[in-house]
C-alpha positions in Angstrom: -3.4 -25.1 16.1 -0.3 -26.7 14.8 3.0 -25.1 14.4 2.8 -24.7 11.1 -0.5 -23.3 11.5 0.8 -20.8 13.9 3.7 -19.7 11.4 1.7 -19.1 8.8 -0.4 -17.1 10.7 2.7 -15.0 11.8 3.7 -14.3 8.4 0.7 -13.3 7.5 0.8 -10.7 10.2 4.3 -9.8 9.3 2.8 -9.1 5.8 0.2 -7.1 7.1 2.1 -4.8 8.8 4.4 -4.4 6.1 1.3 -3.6 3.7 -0.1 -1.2 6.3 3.4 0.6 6.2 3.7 0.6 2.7 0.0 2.0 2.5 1.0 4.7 4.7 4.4 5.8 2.9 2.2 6.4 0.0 2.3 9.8 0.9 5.5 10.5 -1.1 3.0 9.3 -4.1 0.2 11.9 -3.0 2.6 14.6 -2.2 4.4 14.2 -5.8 0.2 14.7 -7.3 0.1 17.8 -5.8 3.5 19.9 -7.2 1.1 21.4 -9.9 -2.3 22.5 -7.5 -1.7 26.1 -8.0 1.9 25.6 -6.5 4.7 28.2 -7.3 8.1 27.5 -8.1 10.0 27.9 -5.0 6.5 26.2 -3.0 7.1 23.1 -5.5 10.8 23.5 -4.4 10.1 22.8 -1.0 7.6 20.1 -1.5 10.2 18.3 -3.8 12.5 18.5 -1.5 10.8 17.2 1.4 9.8 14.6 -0.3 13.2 13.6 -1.5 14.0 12.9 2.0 11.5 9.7 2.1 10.5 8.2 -1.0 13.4 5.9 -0.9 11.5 4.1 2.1 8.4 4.1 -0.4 10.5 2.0 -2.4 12.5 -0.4 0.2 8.5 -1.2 1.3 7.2 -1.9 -1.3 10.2 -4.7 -2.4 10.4 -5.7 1.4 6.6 -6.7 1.1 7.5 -8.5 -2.9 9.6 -10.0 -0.8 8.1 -11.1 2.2 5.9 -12.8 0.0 7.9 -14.9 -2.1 9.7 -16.6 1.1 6.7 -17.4 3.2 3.4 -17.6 0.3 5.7 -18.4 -3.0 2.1 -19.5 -4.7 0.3 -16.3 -3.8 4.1 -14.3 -5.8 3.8 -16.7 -8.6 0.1 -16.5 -9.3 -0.6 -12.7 -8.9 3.4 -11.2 -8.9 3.8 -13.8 -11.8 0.4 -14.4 -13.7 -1.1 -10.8 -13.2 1.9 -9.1 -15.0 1.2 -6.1 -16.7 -0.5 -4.9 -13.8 2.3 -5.6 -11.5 4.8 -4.4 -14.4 3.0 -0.9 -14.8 3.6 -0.4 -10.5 7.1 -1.2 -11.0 7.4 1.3 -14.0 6.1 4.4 -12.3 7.7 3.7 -9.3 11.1 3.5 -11.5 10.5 6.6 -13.1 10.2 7.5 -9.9 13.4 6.6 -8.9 15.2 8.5 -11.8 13.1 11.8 -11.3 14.7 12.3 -7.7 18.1 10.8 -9.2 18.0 13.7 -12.5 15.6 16.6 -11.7 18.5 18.7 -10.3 21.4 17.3 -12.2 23.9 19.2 -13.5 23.9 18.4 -17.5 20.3 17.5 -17.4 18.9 17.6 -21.3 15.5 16.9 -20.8 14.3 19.8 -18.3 13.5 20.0 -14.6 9.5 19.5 -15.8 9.7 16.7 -17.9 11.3 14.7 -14.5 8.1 16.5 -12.4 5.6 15.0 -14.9 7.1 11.8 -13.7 6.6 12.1 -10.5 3.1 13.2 -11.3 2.7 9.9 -12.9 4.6 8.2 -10.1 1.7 9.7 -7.5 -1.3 9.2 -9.6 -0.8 5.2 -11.8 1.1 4.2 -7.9 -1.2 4.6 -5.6 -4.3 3.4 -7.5 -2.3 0.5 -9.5 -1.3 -0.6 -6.1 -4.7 -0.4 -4.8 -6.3 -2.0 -7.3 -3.6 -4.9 -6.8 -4.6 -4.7 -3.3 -8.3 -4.8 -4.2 -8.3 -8.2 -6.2 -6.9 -10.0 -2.7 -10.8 -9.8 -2.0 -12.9 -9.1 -5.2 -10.7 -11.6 -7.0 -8.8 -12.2 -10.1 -9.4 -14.5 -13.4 -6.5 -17.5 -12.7 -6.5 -21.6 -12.4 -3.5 -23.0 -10.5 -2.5 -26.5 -11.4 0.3 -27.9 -9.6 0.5 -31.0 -12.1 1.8 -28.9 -14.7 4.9 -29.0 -12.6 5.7 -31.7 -14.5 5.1 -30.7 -17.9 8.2 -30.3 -19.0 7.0 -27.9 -21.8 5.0 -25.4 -19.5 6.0 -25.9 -16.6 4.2 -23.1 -14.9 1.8 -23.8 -12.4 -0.6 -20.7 -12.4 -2.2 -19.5 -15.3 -3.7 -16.3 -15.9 -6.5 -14.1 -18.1 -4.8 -12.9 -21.3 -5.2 -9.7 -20.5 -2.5 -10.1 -17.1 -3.9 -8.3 -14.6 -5.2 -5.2 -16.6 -8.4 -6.6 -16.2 -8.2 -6.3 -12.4 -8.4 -2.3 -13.3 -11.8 -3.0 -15.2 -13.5 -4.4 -12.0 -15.0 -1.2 -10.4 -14.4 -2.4 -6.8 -10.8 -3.1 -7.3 -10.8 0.6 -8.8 -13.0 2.1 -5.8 -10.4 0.9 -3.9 -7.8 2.4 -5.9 -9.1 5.7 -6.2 -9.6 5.8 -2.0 -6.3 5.2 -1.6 -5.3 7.8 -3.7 -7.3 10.3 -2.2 -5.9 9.1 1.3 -2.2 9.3 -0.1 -3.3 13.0 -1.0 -4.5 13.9 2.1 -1.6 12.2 3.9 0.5 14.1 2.2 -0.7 17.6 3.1 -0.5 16.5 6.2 3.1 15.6 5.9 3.8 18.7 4.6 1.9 20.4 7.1 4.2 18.9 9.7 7.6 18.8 7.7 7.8 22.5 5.7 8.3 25.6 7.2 6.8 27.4 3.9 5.0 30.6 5.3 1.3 31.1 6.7 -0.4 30.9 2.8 1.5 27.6 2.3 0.2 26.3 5.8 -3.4 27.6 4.6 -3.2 25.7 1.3 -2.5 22.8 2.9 -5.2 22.1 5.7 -7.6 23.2 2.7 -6.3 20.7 0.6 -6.4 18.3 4.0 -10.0 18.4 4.2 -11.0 18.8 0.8 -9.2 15.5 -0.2 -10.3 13.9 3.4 -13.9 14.1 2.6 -13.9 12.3 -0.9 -11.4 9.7 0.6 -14.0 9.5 3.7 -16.5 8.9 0.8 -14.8 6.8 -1.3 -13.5 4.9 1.8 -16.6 4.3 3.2 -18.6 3.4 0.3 -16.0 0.3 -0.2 -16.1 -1.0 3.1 -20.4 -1.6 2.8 -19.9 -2.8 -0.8 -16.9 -5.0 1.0 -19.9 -6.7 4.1 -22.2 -7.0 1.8 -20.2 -9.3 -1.0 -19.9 -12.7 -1.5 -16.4 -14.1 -0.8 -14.8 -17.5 -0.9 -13.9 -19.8 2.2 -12.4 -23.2 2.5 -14.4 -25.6 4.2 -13.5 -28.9 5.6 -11.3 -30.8 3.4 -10.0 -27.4 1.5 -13.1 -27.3 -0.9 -14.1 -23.9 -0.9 -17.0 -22.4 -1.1 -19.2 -18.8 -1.4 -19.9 -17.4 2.1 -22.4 -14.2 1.8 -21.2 -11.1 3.9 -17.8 -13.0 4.5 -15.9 -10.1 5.5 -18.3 -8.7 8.0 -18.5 -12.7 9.5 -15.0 -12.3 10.5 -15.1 -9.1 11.7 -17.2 -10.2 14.0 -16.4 -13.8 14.9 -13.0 -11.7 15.2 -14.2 -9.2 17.2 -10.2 -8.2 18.4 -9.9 -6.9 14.7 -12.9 -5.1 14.5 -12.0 -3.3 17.2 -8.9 -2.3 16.1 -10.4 -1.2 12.5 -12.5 0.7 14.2 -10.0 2.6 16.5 -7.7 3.0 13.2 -10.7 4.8 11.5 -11.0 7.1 14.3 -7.4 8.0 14.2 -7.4 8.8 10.4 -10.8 11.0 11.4 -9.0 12.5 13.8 -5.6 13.3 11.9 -7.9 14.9 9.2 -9.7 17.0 11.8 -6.3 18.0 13.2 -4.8 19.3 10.1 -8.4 21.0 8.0 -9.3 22.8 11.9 -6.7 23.5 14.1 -3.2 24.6 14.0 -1.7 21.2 15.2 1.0 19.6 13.1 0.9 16.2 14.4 -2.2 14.8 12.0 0.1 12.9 9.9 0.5 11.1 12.9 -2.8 10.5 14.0 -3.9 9.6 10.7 -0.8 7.2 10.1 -1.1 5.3 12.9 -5.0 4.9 12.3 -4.1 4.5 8.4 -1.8 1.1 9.6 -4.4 0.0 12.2 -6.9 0.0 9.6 -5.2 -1.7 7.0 -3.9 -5.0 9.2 -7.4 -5.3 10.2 -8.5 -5.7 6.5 -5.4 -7.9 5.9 -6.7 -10.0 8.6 -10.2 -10.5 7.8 -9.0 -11.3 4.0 -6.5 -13.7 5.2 -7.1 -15.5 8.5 -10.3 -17.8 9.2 -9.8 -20.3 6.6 -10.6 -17.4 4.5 -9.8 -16.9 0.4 -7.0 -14.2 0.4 -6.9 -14.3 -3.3 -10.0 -15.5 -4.9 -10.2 -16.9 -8.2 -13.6 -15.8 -10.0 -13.0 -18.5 -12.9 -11.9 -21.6 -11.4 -13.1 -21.2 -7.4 -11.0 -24.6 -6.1 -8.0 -22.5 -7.5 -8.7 -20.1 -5.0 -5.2 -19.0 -2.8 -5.5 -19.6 1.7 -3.0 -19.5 3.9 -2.9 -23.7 4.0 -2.4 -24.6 0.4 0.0 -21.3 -0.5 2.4 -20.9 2.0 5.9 -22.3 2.2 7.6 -25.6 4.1 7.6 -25.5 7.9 11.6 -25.8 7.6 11.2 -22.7 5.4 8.8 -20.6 7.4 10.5 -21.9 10.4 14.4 -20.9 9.1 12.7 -17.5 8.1 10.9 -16.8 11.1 14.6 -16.2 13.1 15.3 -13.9 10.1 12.1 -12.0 11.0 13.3 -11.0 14.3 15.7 -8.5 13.0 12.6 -6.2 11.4 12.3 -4.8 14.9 15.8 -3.5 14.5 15.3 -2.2 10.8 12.2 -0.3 12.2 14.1 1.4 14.9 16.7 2.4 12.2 14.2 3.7 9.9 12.6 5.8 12.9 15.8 6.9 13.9 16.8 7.7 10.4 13.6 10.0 10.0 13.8 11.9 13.2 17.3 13.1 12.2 15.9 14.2 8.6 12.8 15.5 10.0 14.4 17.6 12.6 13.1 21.0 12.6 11.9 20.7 9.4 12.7 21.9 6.1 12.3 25.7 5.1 13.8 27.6 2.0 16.9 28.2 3.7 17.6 24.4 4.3 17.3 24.5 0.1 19.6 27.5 -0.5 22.2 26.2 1.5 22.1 22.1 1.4 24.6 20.4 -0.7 22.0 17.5 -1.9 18.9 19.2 -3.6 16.3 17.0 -5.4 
C-alpha cells in the first residue's frame, strides 16, 4: 500500500467516526420528536431543557463531518454537498430552525409563542434525522450524477459534477435510502429516551414513560434496522476493478464483510451493544443504556462506513453514468494536502476529551425541576 493509499484510508476512518458520532448525537433530534407524546408542560420543560444542554454538539458534528470532507474527498463535497442540493439544503434548514428554537423559545419579547419555536424542533427531530439518513443511504444505493473533470475547462460551466434536476430530492423517492432514514429515526427516538432516562430526574411516571417509549421505539428500529441490512447483502453494488473501471459486484457488501472479517466483527459487537442498551432501559432500572447503545450505535456505523468505502469499493455510486462512480482513489485530495491535514488531525483527540469533559460537568447529577426553577439560562 502506498502512502497515499494509507492516507486516504485514514481519512476515511476519521470520517467514519465522525459520522458514527454524529449518528449518535441524533438523539437531541429524537428527543425534540417526542415533546408532544402525551407530555405535560413542566415534563416538556425538563425535556427541553436537557436537551438544550447538547444539541449544540449536534450541530458542531454535523459541520465537522461537511468539513472533514471537503479537505480530504473535495469530489465526493462537490458532487453530493454540491450537486444533490435541495436535499442537502432541506438538512441545513431544519437544523437552522433548530438553532433559533433553543436561541428564542424562552426569550423575553418573544412575539411568536413558546409553541410555534416547539413545532420547530419537532420538525428539527423528524425532516433531520431521516433527511440525514437518506443522505447517508445514497453512499450505497446511489445517486443520479456524471462527473466530468474536462468541463474544468469550460469556461462557461465550469462545474465538474452534474446532477438529476430534481437535486437530491430524488434520493428521498428511492425506498432504500428512505428505509434507512426512517431506522435512523426510530433509533434517534429510542436513544433519546434513553438519554432522558439517564439525564432527568422527572419522577417515577416520567421514568415509566420512558423505558415504554425505549422498547416500543427499539423494536420497530430493530425491524426497520434489520430489514435494511438483508436488503443491503443482497444488492448489487459497484467496485473498481483493475485500471479504475468499475463494475457491478452481486452481494458486495456482505463480500467485504467478510473478506474483512475485523469489521464484521465489530458490527456485530456494536449490534449487541444497541440490543443491550435497549434491554437495559425497556427492563431494568439501569440508567446507563444510553451508553451501551451509543457505543454499539458508533461501532456499528464505522463498520458500515468501512464496507462502503474501503476495498476498492464505490462509496457513492452513480446509477446513470457507473464510470462516474466516487472511490477513495479518484476522489480524494493531493498527498501534500492529506499529508498537511493529517498533523491537523491529531488534535481531534484533544477536542474529544474537551467535549467529554464538557458533558460530564453538564451531566452531573442530572437535571430535575429544581435545576429549571432556579438556573439563570433556560431553553
Amino acid at each position: 500500500m502506498t502512502e497515499l493509499q494509507m492516507l486516504q484510508a485514514y481519512w476515511w476512518l476519521l470520517i467514519s467516526v465522525l459520522g458514527a458520532v454524529l449518528v449518535f448525537m441524533l438523539f437531541v433530534q429524537g428527543g425534540q420528536s417526542m415533546l408532544y407524546c402525551r407530555m405535560g408542560h413542566d415534563e416538556r420543560q425538563l425535556m427541553v431543557n436537557s436537551l438544550g444542554r447538547k444539541w449544540e454538539l449536534t450541530f458542531t458534528t454535523l459541520v465537522v463531518f461537511g468539513g472533514a470532507f471537503f479537505a480530504s474527498f473535495p469530489l465526493f463535497y462537490s458532487t453530493s454537498f454540491g450537486g444533490a442540493y435541495w436535499l442537502w439544503m432541506s438538512i441545513l434548514i431544519s437544523f437552522v430552525v433548530q438553532a433559533v428554537s433553543y436561541e428564542y423559545r424562552r426569550k423575553h419579547g418573544n412575539l411568536y409563542g413558546t409553541r410555534t419555536y416547539d413545532v420547530f424542533l419537532l420538525i428539527n427531530g423528524f425532516f433531520g434525522c431521516v433527511l440525514l439518513g437518506v443522505a447517508v443511504g445514497t453512499m450505497f444505493f446511489g445517486g443520479d450524477f456524471e462527473v466530468s473533470r474536462a468541463n474544468l475547462l469550460d469556461a462557461a460551466s465550469p462545474v465538474i459534477s452534474r446532477w438529476a434536476p430534481t437535486r437530491g430530492l430524488e434520493a428521498i423517492a428511492c425506498w432504500q435510502c428512505l428505509l434507512l432514514g426512517v431506522a435512523v429515526y426510530f433509533l434517534a427516538r429510542t436513544q433519546a429516551a434513553l438519554y432522558f432516562i439517564n439525564n432527568i430526574r422527572g419522577g417515577d411516571g416520567f421514568e415509566k414513560h420512558m423505558r415504554r417509549k425505549v422498547l416500543v421505539n427499539g423494536l420497530i428500529f430493530a425491524v426497520l434496522f434489520v430489514a435494511w441490512i438483508i436488503i443491503l447483502f443482497l444488492a448489487t453494488g459497484k467496485q473498481a476493478a483493475d485500471g479504475g473501471t468499475v463494475v457491478d459486484v452481486s452481494n458486495l457488501y456482505l463480500h467485504n464483510f467478510l473478506e474483512m472479517w475485523g469489521w464484521l466483527v465489530a458490527f456485530l459487537f456494536g449490534v449487541v451493544l444497541v440490543l443491550c442498551g435497549i434491554a437495559a432501559g425497556a427492563f431494568t432500572h439501569s440508567r446507563a443504556g444510553i451508553w451501551m447503545s451509543g457505543i454499539g450505535t458508533v461501532l456499528v456505523v464505522i463498520s458500515l462506513f468501512a464496507v462502503a468505502g474501503y476495498n476498492n469499493t464505490c462509496y457513492l455510486p452513480s446509477n446513470t453514468h457507473p464510470q462516474s462512480s466516487l472511490t477513495l482513489a479518484n476522489s480524494s485530495s493531493s498527498l501534500y494536502t492529506l499529508k498537511t491535514m493529517s498533523w491537523v488531525s491529531l488534535f481531534i483527540p484533544v477536542v474529544i476529551l474537551y467535549i467529554a469533559y464538557v458533558w460530564r460537568k453538564m451531566n452531573h447529577g442530572g437535571i430535575s425541576p429544581k435545576d429549571i426553577e432556579e438556573g439563570t439560562h433556560r431553553y
